[in-house]
C-alpha positions in Angstrom: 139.5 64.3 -22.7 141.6 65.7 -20.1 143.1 69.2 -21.3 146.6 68.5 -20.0 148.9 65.8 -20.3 149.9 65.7 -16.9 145.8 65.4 -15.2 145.4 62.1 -17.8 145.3 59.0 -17.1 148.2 58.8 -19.8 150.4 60.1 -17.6 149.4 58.9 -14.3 148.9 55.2 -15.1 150.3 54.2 -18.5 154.0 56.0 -18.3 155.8 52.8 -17.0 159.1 51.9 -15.4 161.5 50.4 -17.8 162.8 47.5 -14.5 158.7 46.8 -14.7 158.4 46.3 -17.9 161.0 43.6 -18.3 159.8 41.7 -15.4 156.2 41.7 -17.3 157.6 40.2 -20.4 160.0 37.3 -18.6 157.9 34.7 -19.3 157.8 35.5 -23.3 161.6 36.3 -23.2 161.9 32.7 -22.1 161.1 31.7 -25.7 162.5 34.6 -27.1 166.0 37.1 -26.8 165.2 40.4 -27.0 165.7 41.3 -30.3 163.6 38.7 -31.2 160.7 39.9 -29.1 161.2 43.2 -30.5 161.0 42.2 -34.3 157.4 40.2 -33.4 156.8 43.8 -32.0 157.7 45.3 -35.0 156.5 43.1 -37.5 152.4 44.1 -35.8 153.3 47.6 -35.5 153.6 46.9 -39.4 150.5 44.5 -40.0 148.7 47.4 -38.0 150.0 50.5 -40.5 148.7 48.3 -43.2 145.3 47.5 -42.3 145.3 51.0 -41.1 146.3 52.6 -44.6 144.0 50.3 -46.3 140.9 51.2 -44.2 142.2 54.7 -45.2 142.8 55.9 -41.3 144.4 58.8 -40.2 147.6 58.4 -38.8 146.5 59.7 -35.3 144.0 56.4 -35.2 147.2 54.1 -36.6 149.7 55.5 -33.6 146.4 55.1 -31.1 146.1 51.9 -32.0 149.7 50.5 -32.2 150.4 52.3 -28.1 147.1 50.0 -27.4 148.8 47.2 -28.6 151.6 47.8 -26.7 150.1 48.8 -23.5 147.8 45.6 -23.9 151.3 43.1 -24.1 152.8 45.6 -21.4 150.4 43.6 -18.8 150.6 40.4 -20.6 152.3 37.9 -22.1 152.0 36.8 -25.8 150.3 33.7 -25.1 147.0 35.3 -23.9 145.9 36.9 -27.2 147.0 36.1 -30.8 148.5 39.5 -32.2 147.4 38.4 -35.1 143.2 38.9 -33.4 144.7 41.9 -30.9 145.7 44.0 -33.9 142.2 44.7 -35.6 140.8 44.6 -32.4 143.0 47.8 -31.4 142.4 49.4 -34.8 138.7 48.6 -34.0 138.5 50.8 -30.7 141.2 53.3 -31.9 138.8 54.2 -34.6 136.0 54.8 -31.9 138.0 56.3 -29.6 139.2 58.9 -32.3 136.0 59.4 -33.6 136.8 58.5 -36.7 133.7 57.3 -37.5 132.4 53.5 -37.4 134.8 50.3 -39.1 131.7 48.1 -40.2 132.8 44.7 -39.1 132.3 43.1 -42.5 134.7 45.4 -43.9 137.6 45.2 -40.7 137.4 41.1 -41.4 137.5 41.4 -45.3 140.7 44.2 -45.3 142.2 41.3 -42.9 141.8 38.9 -44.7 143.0 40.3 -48.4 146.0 42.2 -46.5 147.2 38.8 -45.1 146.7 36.5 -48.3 148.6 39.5 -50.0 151.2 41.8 -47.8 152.1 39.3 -44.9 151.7 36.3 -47.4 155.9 35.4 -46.6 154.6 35.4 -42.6 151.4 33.4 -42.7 150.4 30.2 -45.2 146.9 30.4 -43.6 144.6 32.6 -44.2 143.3 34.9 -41.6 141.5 32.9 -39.2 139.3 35.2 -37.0 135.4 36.3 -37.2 133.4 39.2 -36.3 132.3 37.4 -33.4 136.3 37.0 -32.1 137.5 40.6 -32.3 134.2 42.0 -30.5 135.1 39.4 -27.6 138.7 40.4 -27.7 137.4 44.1 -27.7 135.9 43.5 -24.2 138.9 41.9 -22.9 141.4 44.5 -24.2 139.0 47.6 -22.7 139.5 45.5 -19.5 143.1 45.2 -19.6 143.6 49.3 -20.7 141.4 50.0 -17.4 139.6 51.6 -20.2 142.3 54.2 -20.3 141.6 55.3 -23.7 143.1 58.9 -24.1 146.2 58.6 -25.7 148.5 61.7 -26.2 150.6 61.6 -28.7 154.5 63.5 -29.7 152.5 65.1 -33.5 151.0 67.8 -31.7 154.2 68.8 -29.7 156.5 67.9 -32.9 154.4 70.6 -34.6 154.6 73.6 -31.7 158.5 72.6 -31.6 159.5 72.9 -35.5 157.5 76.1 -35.8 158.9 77.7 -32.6 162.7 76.8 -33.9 161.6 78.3 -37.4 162.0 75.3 -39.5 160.9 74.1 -43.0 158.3 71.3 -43.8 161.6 69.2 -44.9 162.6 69.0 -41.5 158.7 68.7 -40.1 158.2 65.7 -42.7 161.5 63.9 -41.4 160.5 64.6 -37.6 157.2 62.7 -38.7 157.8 59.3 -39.6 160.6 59.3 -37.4 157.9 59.7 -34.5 156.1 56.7 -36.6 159.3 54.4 -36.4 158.8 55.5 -32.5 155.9 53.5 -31.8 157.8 50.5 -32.9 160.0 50.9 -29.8 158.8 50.8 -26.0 159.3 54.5 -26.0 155.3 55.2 -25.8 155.2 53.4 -22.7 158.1 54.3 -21.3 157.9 58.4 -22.0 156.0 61.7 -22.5 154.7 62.5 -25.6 156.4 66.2 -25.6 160.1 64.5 -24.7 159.5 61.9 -27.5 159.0 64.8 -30.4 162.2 66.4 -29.0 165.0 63.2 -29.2 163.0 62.8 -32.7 163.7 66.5 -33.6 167.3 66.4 -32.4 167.7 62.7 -34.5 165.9 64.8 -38.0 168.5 67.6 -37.4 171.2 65.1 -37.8 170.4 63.4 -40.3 169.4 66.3 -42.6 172.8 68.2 -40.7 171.1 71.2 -39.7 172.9 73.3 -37.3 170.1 73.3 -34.7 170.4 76.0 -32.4 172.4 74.0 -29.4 170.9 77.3 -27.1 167.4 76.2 -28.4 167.8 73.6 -27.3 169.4 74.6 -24.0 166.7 76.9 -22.9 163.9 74.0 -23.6 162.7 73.1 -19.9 163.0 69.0 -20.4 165.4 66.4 -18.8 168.1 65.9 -21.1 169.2 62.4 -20.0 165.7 61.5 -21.2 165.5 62.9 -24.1 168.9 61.0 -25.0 167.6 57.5 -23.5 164.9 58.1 -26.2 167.3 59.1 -29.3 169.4 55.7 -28.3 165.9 53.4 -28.1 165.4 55.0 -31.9 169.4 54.8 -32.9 169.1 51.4 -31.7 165.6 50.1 -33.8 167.1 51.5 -36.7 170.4 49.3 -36.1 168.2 46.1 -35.8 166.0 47.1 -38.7 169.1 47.5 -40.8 170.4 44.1 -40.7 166.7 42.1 -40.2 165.6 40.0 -43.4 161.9 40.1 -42.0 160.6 37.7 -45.2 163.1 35.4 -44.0 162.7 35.4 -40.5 159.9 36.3 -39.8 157.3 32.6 -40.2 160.5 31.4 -37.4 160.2 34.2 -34.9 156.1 33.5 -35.2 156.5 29.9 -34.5 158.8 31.0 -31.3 155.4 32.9 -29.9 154.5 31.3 -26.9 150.4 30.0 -27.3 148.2 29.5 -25.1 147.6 25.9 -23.6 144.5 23.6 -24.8 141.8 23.2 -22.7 142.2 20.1 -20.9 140.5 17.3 -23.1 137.6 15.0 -20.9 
């Protein structure tokens, strides 16, 4: 694992251009506005916290996986994988790449399965439909697609040096936290460096819990502010879709919308 941020392949190949990124996802925006595409986006970020809480993951291998995900669709549009197979496959080679220790296949399918017939019941009248033998090919094809980029940084570690350098109380650490977590269900982790990430989510906890952060701590930190800003607005702006989103009710709709891939051609 490279030591610093800056010599990974994080930060030379997977911090993208936000003009890039769009012209990427054209052809699924063709099916789908933009808020639509980012509540599909939302709704796996969630399917993959569940199956990653119910495997009993750490959170590190939960973020890994979800900024997999995303770098995977970054590349590619929705019609070449199901979500639905891509996000145990990324929970599959986050866990390795973590070293959290080995998923047995049985259990990954089974933990699918039961979390779809009985959290994401309102989304899908089928049960899960994918075999061992599915997410270890889609494994292959996601390493591919990653360039087997695999090191993924993320804001926790920075979030941490930041809160205790400013002095702060685990109130404010625990806030900062699953604020990062909403994060990854923006385009932020593909878009930004982890370290300027943990500081628009620092400034957005010391708002909410109106602390009178230091504005000279902030000052003196060495970071492009106009960054850090486009960053607090991508978060301002998730919560302001999540706010008014009836996902149970939408959600079967806005899966239907998913552009598939074509049928082989029948002889």
């Amino acid at each position: 694992m490279a030591g610093n941020f800056w010599q990974s392949s994080h930060s030379q190949q997977w911090i993208l251009d936000k003009p890039d990124l769009l012209r990427e996802r054209q052809h699924d925006l063709l099916a789908l506005n933009e808020d639509e595409y980012q509540k599909v986006f939302i709704f796996f970020a969630n399917v993959i916290q569940v199956l990653g809480e119910q495997l009993k993951l750490r959170q590190q291998v939960i973020a890994t996986a979800t900024v997999y995900f995303k770098r995977f669709y970054a590349r590619n549009s929705l019609k070449n994988i199901d979500p639905l197979l891509l996000a145990p496959t990324c929970i599959l080679l986050a866990s390795k790449v973590e070293e959290f220790g080995v998923i047995s296949n049985s259990r990954l399918i089974s933990i699918c399965q039961s979390a779809i017939k009985t959290k994401f019941s309102y989304a899908y009248a089928q049960e899960f439909p994918y075999r061992t033998n599915h997410i270890l090919e889609c494994e292959f094809y996601l390493l591919e697609n990653l360039d087997c980029c695999l090191i993924v940084y993320q804001p926790y570690r920075p979030l941490l040096q930041l809160v205790q350098d400013m002095g702060q109380e685990d109130q404010l650490l625990t806030l900062n936290w699953r604020i990062v977590n909403d994060s990854l269900r923006t385009d932020v982790c593909l878009l930004y460096p982890p370290y300027q990430i943990a500081i628009a989510c620092l400034q957005i906890a010391c708002v909410i819990l109106q602390k009178d952060a230091p504005k000279q701590w902030f000052a003196e930190l060495n970071v492009d502010l106009d960054k850090v800003q486009e960053i607090v607005r991508a978060i301002v702006n998730l919560y302001e879709l999540w706010k008014d989103w009836k996902e149970k009710d939408e959600i079967q709709m806005l899966l239907s919308k998913i552009p598939k891939p074509k049928p082989p051609p029948q002889r």
